[in-house]
N, C-alpha and C positions, 0 to 999 in steps of 0.2 A: 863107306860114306853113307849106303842108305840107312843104318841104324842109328846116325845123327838127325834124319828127320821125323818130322811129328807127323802122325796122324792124327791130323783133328778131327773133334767129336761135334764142334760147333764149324762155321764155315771161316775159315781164316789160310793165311798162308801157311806152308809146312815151315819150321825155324831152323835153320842150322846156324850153330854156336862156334866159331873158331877165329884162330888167333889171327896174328898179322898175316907169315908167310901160308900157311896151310886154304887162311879168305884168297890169297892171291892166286895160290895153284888150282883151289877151287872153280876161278875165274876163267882158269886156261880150261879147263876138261868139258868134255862134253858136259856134264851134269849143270856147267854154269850156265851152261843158256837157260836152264830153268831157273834161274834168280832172276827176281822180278822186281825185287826193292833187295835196297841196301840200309841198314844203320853201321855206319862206320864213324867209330872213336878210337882217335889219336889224341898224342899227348900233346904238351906243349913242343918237344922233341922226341916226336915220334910223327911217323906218315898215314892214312887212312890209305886202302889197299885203291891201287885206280883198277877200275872195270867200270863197263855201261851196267846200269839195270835202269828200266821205266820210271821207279819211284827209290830215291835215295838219302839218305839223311845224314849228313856229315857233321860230328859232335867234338870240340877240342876242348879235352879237359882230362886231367891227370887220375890216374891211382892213389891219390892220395884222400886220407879220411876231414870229414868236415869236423871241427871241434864243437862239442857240447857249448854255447856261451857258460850255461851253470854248472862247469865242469871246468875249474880253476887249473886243474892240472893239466888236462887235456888242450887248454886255452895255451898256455906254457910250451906244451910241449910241440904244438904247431908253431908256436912262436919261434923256438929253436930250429924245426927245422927249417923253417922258411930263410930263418938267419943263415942256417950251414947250406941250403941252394943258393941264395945270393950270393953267401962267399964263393961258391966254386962253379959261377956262372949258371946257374942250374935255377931256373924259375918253376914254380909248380903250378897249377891249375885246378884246383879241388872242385866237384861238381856239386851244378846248384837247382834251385826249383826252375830252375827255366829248362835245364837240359831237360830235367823230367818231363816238364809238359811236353818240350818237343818232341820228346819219346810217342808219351800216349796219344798228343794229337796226328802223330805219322802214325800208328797204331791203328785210329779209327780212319786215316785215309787209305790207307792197306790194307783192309781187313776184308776184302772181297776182291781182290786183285789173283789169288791162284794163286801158284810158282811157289819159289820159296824165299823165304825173308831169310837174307845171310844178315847175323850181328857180328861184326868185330871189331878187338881191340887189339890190343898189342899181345898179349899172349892168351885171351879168350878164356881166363880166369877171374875176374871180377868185372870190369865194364860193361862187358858184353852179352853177359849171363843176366846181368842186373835190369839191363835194356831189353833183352828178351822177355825176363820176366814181367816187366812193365807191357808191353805187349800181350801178353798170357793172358794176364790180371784185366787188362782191359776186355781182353775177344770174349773173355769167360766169365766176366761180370759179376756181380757182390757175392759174397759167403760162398766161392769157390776159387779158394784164396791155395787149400790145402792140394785142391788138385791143378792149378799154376803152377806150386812150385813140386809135387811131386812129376809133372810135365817136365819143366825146365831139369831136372833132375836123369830123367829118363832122357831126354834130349844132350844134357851134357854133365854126365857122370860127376864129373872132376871139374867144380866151381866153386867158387865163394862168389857170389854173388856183392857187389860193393854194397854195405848197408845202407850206407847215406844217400844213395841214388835210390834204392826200393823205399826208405823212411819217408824218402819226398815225394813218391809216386804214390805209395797209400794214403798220405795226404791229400794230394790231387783227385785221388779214386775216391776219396771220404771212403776208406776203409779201415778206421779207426783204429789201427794198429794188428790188424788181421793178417796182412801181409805179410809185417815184420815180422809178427807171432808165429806164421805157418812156416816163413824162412828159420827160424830162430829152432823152432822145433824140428826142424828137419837136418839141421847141423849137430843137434844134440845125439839125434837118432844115429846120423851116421858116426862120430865119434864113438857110441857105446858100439858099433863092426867094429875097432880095428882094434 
């Protein structure tokens, strides 16, 4: 477990990144009394882990990608699926500029709090990561964009961070695309390992 948290360089909480069941056994171990805030994201069907922490933020919105408006095919293809969830009972939830801000503004009410900020979502591969990141991006403030997400990285190996949640929070950040850029290049990087 301790190689999941940060040491930070600026004053913020340590971040641990993980999924539904691993946030909840978290909760049980000694080590969860040190969580001190929570951001927990669940889906439309799916639960956020229950445990106390002081400061907590509970976010309902799906894995699913926001569609480009000027991107006719992408437009289409949300279209469809949203058709095949409704046929088989199945609503989805796509994340928006509000979840972002609620991110960064728990972000700056956490960022002197100590403990450590658990993120999770259902399997602690793109919501969670992404919502971490947003936190990073914020404690660590402009044109240190590259080491957020080499942080979040080092924090949790094995992420895709959701794009459309970080695309919304560089906006919010006025990081004019820095963000996504430093995410973007850091995907690429790790693809040319395997």
């Amino acid at each position: 477990m301790t190689d999941s948290l940060t040491q930070p360089d600026t004053q913020h909480p340590r971040i641990v990144v993980l999924g539904y069941s691993p946030a909840a056994m978290l909760l049980r171990q000694p080590e969860g009394w040190e969580v001190t805030a929570i951001i927990a994201i669940g889906g439309m069907q799916e639960h956020c882990v229950e445990g106390y922490a002081p400061h907590r933020l509970d976010l309902i919105f799906d894995d699913v990608e926001v569609p480009d408006p000027n991107d006719m095919f992408q437009v289409h293809q949300a279209h469809v699926r949203r058709a095949f969830d409704e046929l088989n009972g199945r609503s989805t939830n796509p994340p928006t500029v509000e979840h972002a801000r609620a991110i960064i503004e728990f972000a700056h009410r956490v960022r002197d709090v100590g403990g450590i900020l658990l993120c999770h979502c259902g399997a602690g591969i793109s919501r969670s990561p992404a919502a971490a990141l947003l936190c990073l991006a914020t404690w660590m403030g402009p044109d240190r964009e590259v080491e957020s997400v080499r942080e979040l990285l080092r924090v949790r190996p094995v992420c895709a961070p959701h794009r459309d949640l970080v695309r919304f929070g560089d906006q919010l950040l006025k990081r004019n695309g820095k963000l996504v850029e430093a995410l973007a290049n850091s995907i690429v990087r790790r693809s040319d390992l395997i």
